[in-house]
Structures are given as C-alpha cells and as structure tokens.
N, C-alpha and C positions, 0 to 999 in steps of 0.2 A: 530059460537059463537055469544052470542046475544047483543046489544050494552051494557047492564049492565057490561058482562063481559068483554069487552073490555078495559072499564074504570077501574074496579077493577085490570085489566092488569096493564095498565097506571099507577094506585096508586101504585102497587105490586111493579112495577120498575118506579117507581118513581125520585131514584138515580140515575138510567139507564137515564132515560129521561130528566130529567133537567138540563143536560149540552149542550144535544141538541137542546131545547128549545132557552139557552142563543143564540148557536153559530148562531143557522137556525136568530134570531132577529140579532146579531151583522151581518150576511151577508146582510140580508134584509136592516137596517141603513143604514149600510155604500156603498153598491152599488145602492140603490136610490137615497141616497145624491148624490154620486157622479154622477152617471146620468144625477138626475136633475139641476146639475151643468155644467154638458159639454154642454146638450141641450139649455140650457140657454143663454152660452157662444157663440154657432153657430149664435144668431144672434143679440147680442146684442156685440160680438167687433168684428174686423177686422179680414177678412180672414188668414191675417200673424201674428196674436196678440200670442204670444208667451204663454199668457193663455192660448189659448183655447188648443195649443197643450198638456202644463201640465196635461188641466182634461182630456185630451184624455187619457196621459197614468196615470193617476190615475185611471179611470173610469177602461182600461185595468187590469192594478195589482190585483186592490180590485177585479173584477172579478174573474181572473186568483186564488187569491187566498183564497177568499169564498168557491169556488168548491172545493180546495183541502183540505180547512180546514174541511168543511159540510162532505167529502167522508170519513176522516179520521177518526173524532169523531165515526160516524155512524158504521165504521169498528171497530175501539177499540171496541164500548161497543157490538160488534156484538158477537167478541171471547170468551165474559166469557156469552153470554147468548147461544151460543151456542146446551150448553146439554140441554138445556132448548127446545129448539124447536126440537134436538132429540126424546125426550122423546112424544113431541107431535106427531112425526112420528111412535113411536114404539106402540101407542096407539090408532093408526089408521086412523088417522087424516091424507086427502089429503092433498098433495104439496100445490095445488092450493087452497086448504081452509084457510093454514099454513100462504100463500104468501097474499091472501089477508086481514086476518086479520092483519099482520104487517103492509102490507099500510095503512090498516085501523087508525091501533094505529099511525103510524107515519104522516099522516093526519090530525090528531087531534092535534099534537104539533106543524105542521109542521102552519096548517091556521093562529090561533093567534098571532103566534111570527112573520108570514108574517105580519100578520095587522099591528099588535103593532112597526115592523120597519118600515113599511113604512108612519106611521103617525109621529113617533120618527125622521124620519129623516128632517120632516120639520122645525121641532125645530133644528134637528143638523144645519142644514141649515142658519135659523137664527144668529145663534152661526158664523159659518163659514164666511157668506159674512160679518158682523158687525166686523172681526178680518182683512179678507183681504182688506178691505174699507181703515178700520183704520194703518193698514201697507205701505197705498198707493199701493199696487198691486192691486187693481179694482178701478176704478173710482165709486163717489158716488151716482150713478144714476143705475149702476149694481142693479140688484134682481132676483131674483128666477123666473120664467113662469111660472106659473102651469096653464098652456093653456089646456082644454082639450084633445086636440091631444098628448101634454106631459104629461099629467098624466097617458094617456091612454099608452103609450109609456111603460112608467116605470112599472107601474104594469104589464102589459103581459111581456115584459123581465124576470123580479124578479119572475113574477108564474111560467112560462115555464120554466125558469130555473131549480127553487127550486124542482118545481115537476119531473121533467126528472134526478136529482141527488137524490132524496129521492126513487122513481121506481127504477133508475139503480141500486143504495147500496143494498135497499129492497129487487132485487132480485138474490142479490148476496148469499143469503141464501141457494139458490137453491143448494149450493156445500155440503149441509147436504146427498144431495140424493146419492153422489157420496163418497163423505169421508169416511164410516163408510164402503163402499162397495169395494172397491177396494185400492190398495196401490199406491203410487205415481207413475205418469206416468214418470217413466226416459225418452222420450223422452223429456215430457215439460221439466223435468229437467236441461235435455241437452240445452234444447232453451234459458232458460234462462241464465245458464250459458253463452252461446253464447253473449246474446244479451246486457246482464249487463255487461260482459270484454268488448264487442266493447264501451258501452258508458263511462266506464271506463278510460279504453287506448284511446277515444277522450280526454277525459277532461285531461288528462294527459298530451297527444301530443299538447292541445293547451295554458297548463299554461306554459310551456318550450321552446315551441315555435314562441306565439304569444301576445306580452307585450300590449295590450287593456286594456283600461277602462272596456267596458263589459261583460271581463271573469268572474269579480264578479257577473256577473248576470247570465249570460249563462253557463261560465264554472260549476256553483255551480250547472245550472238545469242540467248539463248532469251528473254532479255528482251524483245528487238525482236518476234520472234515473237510473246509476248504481247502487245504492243501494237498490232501490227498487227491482232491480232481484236478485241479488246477498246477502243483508244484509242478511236476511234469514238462507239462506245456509250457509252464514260465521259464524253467529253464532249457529248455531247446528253442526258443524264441528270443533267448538273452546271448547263448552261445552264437545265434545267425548270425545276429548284429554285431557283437564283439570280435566273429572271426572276422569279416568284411571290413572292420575297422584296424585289425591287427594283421591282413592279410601279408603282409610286406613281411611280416618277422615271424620265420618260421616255427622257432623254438615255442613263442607263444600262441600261434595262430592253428599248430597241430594239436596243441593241447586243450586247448577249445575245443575243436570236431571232434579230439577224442571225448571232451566232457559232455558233448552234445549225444553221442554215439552212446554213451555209457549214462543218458540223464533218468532211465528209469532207476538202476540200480543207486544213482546221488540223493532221487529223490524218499527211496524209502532210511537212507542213511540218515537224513537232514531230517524225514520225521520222526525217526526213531530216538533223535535229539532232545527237537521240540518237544517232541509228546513226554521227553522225561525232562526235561525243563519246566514245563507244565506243572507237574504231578507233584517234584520237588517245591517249587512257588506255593503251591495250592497246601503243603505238609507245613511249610514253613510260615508263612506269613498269614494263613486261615485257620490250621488247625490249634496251633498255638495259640492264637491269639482267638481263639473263644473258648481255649481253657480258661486265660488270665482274665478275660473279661466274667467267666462264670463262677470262678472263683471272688472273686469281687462284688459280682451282686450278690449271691446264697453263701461265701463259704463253704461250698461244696468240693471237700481236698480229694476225695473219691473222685468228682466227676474231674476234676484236676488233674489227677495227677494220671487219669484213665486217656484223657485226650493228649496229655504231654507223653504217651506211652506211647501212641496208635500216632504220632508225629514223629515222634523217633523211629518207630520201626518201621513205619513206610519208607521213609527214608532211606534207611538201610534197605530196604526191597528193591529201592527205585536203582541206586547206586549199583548193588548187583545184579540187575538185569541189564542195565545200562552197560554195566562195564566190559561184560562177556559180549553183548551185540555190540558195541563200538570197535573193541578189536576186531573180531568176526568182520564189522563191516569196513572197515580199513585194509584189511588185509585181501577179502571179494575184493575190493578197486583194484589193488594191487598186483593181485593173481590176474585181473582182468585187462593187465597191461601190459602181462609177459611176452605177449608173442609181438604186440608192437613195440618193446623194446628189444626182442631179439633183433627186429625187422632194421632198427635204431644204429644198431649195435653193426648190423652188416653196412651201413650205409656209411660208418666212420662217426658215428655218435660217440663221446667221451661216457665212461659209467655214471662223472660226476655232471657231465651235462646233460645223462637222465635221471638224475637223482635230483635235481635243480627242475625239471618240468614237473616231477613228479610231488617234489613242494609246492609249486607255484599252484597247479591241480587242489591240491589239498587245500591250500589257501582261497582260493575261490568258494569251495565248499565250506571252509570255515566261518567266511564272509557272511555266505548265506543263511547258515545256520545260525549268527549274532543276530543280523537283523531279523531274520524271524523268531525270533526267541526273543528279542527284544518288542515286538509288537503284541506278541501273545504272552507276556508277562507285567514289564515294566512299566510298557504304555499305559497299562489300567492305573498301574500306580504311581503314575505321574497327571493324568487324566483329573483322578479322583483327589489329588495328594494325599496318598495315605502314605505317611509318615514313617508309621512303624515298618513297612514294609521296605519304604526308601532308604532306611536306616540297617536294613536286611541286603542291602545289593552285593555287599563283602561276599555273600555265598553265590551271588551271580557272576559276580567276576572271577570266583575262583573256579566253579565249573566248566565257562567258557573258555579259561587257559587251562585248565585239565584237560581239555579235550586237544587244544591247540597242541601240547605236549606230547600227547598219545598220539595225534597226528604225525610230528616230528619224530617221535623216538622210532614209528615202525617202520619210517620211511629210510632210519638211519641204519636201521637195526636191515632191513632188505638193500641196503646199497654196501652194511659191512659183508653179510653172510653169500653175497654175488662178489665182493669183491676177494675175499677169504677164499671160495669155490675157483676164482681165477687162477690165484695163486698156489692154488693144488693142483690145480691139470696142467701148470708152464716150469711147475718143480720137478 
C-alpha cells in the first residue's frame, strides 16, 4: 500500500482514529508530567519528603493506567474494523503486509499526539507546581528540571512505551488468521474459565476475610482480572438463555443474538467501566481518607494536603480517560449495528422501532455494568461497614446515571442525524 493510501485509510476511518489520537496525547500529558515531576522531586526535597513518595505513586498509577486505557481503546475499535481487514485477507493481501500497514497507520497517529503531549505537559506542569506552591505543599523555590539527562529520561520512557503497546495491540490482529479458520479451542476455554474462577474466588476470599484499606485497590484488580477471563463467557451464556426465553418476541429476542454476537466488544466496554469505577472508589474513599486520618495522628498539612492533591487529580485522570473511551465505546456498538439495521430497515423496521432496540441493548449493558461495579466496590463497603465510604455513594450514583445519560444521549443523538440524512435525500 503506497503512502497516499495509507492516509486516505486514516481519513476513511477517521472516527476510528480520533479517539485514539486523544487517548495516545492524554497518556503522553499526563505520564511526562508526572515523570517530570518525580524526577524533579529526587533532588530537589529530602530523601523522606513524603512528596516525593506521592509522585512516585502517581507516576506509578498514571502509568499503570495509560497502558490499559491505550490497549483497550485500540481493542474496541479493533472489533468492528475487523471484517474490514478480513476482506483484505480474502483478497490476497499478506499477514505480514496487512500488519505492517496498521502499524504504519497507527504510527502516524501515534508520533504527533506523542509530540503534542509531551510539549502540553510542560504547560500542565506550570499549572501543577503554581497550585501546589500556592497550597503550601511544595516550597517556592520547587520547579520542574528539564536537565537534558531528564528530558532525555522522559521521552525514551513515553516512546518505548507507547510504541511496544501500539506493536503489541497491532499485532493482535494476527487472530484474523486463526478465527475465520478454526472454532474455539475448548481447551483455552477451559483455561480461562480456570483462571478467571481462581481470580474470582481471590477477591472474594479476601473482601470476607480481610478488612484493609487496599482491597479497594487490589481486590477490585483481581476482580477486573476475573472478568477479564470470564465476562466474556458470562455474557454469551446469559444471552443463550434469555434468547430461548424471549424467543417468541422478536424485537427483543434479535437483540440478544445480536448482544451475544457482539459479547466480546460489551465485554471490554463493561470493563473499561469497572476498571474506572474501581480507580475513582479507591481516589475517593482511600486516598482521602488516609490524608484525614494522617493529619489527625501527626498534623502533617504537607502530607495532607499532598494526598488530597494526588486524590483530586486522579480523579480528573480517571474522568478523562473514561470519558473519551465511553464515547468511543458506545459509538463501536453502534457503528457495529449499521448494517443490521440497514438489514432492519429493508424488512419494514420503523427508525423509531430501531432506536427502542438499540435502547433496550444499551440498557442490558448498563445493568451489567451496575451490578458489577456494585460487587467490586460497594460490596466491600457494605461487607466491612465502612461508613465514610457509604456516606460517599452520592458519587456512585451520580457516575452510574452519567453513564446511563451518555448511553441515551448517543443513541438519540444517532437516531436524529439518520433521521435528518432521511429527510435530505426525500426533499
């Protein structure tokens, strides 16, 4: 493929691309900043300064979950393009020409949005130390290094990275050669089921049996872990039954086999939820609250007001990675509906009796994402009764109908812009 076409790729999916554009710049931002603020901190306070530990595990998080955000986006839009690089196999087109034209294209989004955060972050930067100055948690002689050695630092971190998670996704495509050709391996089958019950039955065995602060953090990853093997399977085994039960009513009984059809790309939606459900519980109700306790034993307003910062601003991390993938993954469902509602449409479907399935869909997956976001959160804190936390659910319920909202607004927002496109080609 010759660079022309590569780019007429890139414009073609364009919608495809430009979420991953945002997310590849928000990872790039905010794991330089934070970088170049641990490095900073190494020699400009005190071996025991209880900052430096904060940007340590700030530095840590926003890492930790860059990678999973970058991997996830790149998955969702990977499902509905799919038949797409199908078709470029059935038409003769090598693996290996396939493979590297994607890195190609993902290359091309992936350099700028690296640029572009890592210049954005020196302004975030700005921003950052002029708020912790002024809160009295850094002293006013604190500033950023940007020593050669640390700039040098950050950008191979941030490249190495970036590119080793854009390769690894990239050539996770390679399962075209094997999907279309063979039927699932029940043994992986079996592994997984194995290996999702064990992580499972952990997080289980230790929110019952072990009353910590860090189950919100850890229990909720080994939760994600289990779901990650298992959601899957749970949900194309809940679709079997519910269609066989709704068989008679078409309206709902096609919408099932369509969510069954479509359960891998629900399943990385539902944990890209959780996992920020998660992360938000664990800012909220942990990190705060061993500021207020730490303040209360030592009077330590430094280590105060440094954990009420690094609580806040995760937050605000989690909210904007969240918010760019939840569109992004609403919208994959949606695109991933088109041609069975053209199909819809030919058979005498009303627009507004696909715009009512295509709710009813959304609302299954919203179901599923309550209850589990209720087991990998609130459970602990009904389990343990922690108070403070139960006293904290105001931000549970308002996340859960923010999502509900954004479910409805895109579904309303894709049945105006089809019904508008009607009204153009019959005027």
């Amino acid at each position: 493929m010759h660079n022309s076409q590569i780019f007429k790729q890139l414009n073609f999916y364009k919608s495809y691309n430009l979420p991953i554009f945002i997310i590849l710049f928000l990872s790039s931002l905010f794991t330089n900043s934070s970088l170049f603020l641990l490095l900073s901190s190494l020699k400009q306070l005190d071996k025991e300064s209880n900052m430096t530990l904060i940007f340590i595990i700030l530095f840590g998080l926003l890492f930790l979950i860059s990678i999973s955000m970058i991997t996830i986006i790149i998955s969702i839009n990977f499902n509905v393009r799919e038949k797409d690089l199908i078709n470029r196999r059935l038409i003769g087109l090598a693996f290996h020409k396939v493979f590297k034209n994607l890195l190609l294209e993902q290359s091309i989004i992936m350099i700028p949005s690296y640029i572009l955060g890592f210049f954005a972050s020196i302004f975030l930067n700005k921003l950052l130390i002029a708020s912790l100055i002024n809160k009295s948690i850094l002293a006013s002689s604190f500033s950023i290094n940007y020593s050669f050695i640390n700039i040098f630092l950050v950008l191979l971190v941030s490249f190495i990275t970036l590119s080793a998670i854009m390769f690894l996704s990239t050539k996770k495509y390679k399962r075209i050669e094997n999907n279309y050709k063979i039927q699932k391996n029940k043994k992986k089958q079996f592994f997984k089921i194995l290996i999702g019950s064990l992580f499972l039955t952990s997080y289980f065995l230790l929110i019952i049996f072990n009353n910590t602060e860090v189950l919100y953090l850890f229990g909720g990853i080994f939760f994600i872990i289990g779901l990650y093997f298992l959601l899957e399977i749970f949900i194309v085994c809940i679709a079997k039954v519910l269609f066989k039960f709704f068989i008679k009513y078409f309206t709902i009984s096609s919408s099932i086999k369509n969510m069954e059809f479509n359960a891998d790309l629900i399943t990385k939606i539902i944990l890209m939820l959780v996992n920020s459900m998660i992360f938000l519980n664990f800012s909220i109700n942990v990190i705060n609250k061993m500021g207020i306790e730490s303040y209360e034993l030592n009077q330590n307003a430094e280590y105060l007001n440094g954990l009420m910062f690094l609580g806040s601003y995760l937050n605000i991390v989690f909210i904007s990675f969240t918010f760019i993938i939840l569109i992004n993954g609403f919208l994959m469902y949606l695109k991933s509906l088109q041609k069975e509602t053209e199909t819809l449409r030919k058979l005498g479907f009303t627009r507004s009796k696909i715009f009512l399935r295509n709710i009813f869909q959304f609302l299954i997956i919203w179901i599923f994402y309550v209850l589990l976001s209720f087991i990998g959160t609130t459970l602990i804190s009904i389990i343990w009764k922690d108070q403070s936390a139960l006293l904290n659910l105001k931000y549970w319920y308002i996340e859960i109908f923010v999502v509900l909202l954004i479910m409805l607004f895109l579904s309303l927002i894709e049945w105006t812009s089809k019904f508008l496109k009607r009204n153009e080609l019959t005027s």
